[in-house]
Phi, psi and omega in degrees: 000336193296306190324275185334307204237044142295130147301098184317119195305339143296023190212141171291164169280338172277023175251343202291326184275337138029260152332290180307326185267355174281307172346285195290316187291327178313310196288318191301336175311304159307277179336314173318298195221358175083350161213170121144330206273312197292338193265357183263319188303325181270337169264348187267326199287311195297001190256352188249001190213159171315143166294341182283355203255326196304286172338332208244317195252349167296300176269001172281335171294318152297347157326255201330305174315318197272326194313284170318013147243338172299323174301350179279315183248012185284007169284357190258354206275133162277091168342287170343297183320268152022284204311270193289010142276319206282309158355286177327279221300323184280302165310351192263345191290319201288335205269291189307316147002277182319304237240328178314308207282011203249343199281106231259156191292011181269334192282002188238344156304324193273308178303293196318300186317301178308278187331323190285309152329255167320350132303331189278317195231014170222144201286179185232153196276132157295136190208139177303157187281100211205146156274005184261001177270294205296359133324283189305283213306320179293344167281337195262325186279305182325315169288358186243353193274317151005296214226020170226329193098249206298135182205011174279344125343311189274343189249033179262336188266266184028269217249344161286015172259014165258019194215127138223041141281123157294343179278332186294309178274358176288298184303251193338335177254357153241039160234348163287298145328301176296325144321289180320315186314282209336279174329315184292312217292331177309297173312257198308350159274323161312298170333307178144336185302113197280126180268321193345292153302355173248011175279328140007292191284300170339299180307307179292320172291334206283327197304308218288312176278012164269318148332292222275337174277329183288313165267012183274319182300333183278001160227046177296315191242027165291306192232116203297158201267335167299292217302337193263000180308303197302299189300316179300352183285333196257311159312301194289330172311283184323318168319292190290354168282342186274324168302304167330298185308305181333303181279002147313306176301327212276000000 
């Protein structure tokens, strides 16, 4: 057990608890409105954990996360969809893969830093209701998921004018996701990234945030997705400058 819930030596105990404790208000956050928690989850790790590190261990936790909220909705989930994004997902996963180990870490900071930006204040690309568009976007979000993390944004503007249920798109998009986690954490353990010392933190994030959906789902149709737009906007801003600066600095 000492083993299991060791602090990875990059890391302090207050960020490791941090961490752990962010976990849960992020999934709930997801769990809630359906987006927004996996790209806040991903700017608090990149200012808190080494970069090379963030992308590899940001999906085995969103792993966990989304795997607990499907399991919550999968009678709502569109299989179909699912089948050919996940498809998608792989060849652009394998492409990205590559290109992560070759990207050195100040430079992936800088990218994260941008991705945040622009998730937060810029529309996102429209694609016909297709399975060969719903293909494409899962090879082109995968390959950016590589190497930025969060992309369950570009694929939420997507794919939510196929649904009008909210339980139907939460469901569908966190099992679309979880595909992507799944390819990554593989892809980067082939590629050479040692997971060993991080599963302690992993586990613990996957614990918080399986908390944090069991209560995010009790405000899914409560609370409108506008009122949190905004703070998220602003949060995620202050995040990615910093993360700019950081990879400036560097």
């Amino acid at each position: 057990m000492e083993i299991f819930f060791q602090i990875p030596e990059l890391l302090s105990v207050s960020a490791f608890s941090a961490l752990v404790v962010c976990s849960f208000f992020t999934s709930a956050i997801t769990a809630a409105f359906g987006i927004g928690g996996g790209v806040a989850l991903l700017a608090i790790m990149a200012n808190l954990m080494p970069a090379a590190a963030v992308i590899a261990i940001h999906g085995a936790v969103q792993l966990g996360s989304n795997v607990s909220r499907l399991s919550t909705l999968r009678g709502f989930a569109d299989w179909k969809l699912v089948l050919w994004f996940s498809l998608g997902s792989l060849l652009g996963g394998i492409l990205g893969a590559r290109l992560a180990f070759a990207v050195p870490s100040h430079w992936l900071r800088i990218a994260m830093g941008l991705f945040i930006l622009y998730s937060a204040w810029l529309p996102f690309f429209r694609l016909a209701k297709s399975r060969q568009s719903i293909a494409f976007l899962g090879s082109i979000t995968a390959f950016l998921a590589m190497i930025v993390g969060g992309v369950a944004p570009i694929v939420y503007i997507v794919v939510k004018d196929f649904f009008d249920d909210r339980r139907g798109l939460v469901a569908t998009l966190a099992a679309m996701i979880s595909f992507q986690q799944l390819y990554k954490i593989l892809l980067f353990g082939f590629f050479g990234f040692a997971f060993n010392s991080w599963w302690g933190l992993i586990m613990l994030m996957i614990l918080t945030g399986h908390l944090g959906t069991m209560t995010g789902r009790f405000f899914l149709e409560r609370i409108s997705a506008k009122r949190v737009v905004p703070i998220m906007r602003v949060f995620l801003t202050l995040m990615a400058l910093r993360l700019l600066y950081l990879g400036v600095l560097e």
